[in-house]
N, C-alpha and C positions, 0 to 999 in steps of 0.2 A: 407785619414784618417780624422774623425772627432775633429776638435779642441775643447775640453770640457770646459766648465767653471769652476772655481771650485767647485761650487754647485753640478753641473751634474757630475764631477770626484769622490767626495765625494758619491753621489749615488750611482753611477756604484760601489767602493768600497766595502759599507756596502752590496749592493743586490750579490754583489761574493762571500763574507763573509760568505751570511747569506744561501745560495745557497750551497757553500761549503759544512756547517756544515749540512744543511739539505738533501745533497745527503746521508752523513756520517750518518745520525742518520735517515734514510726515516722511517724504520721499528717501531723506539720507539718515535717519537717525537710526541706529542700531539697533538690530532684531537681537531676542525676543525683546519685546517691547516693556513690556512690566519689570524686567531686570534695568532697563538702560533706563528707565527711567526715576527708578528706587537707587540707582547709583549716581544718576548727574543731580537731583532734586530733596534725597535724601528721604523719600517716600514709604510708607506701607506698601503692601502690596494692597490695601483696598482704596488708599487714596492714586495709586496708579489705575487702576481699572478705573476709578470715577473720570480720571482723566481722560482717559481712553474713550470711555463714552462722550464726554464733553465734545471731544474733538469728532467723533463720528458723526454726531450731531450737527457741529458746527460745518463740516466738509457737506453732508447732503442739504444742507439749507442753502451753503454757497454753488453745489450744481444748479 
């Protein structure tokens, strides 16, 4: 197991958060994606791409 800091605990947090809401909401949540999502979450742009993959992930497991 990785021992987190709490900087990087605090990340991992908000990107499951933001990850969450945006599996929940794929179909209406505003394009581009990486802008709307660094605006409602408060995000980089590289912890939005992690999300983005999270969630890509998590939609072909649930097909």
């Amino acid at each position: 197991m990785i021992d987190l800091t709490a900087p990087e605990h605090e990340t991992s947090a908000i990107v499951d958060e933001a990850a969450a809401w945006y599996f929940e909401n794929f179909r209406t949540v505003e394009r581009p994606i990486v802008p709307s999502l660094r605006g409602r979450f408060g995000l980089s742009n590289h912890q939005a791409i992690v999300v983005i993959r999270q969630v890509t992930l998590m939609r072909a497991r649930a097909a």
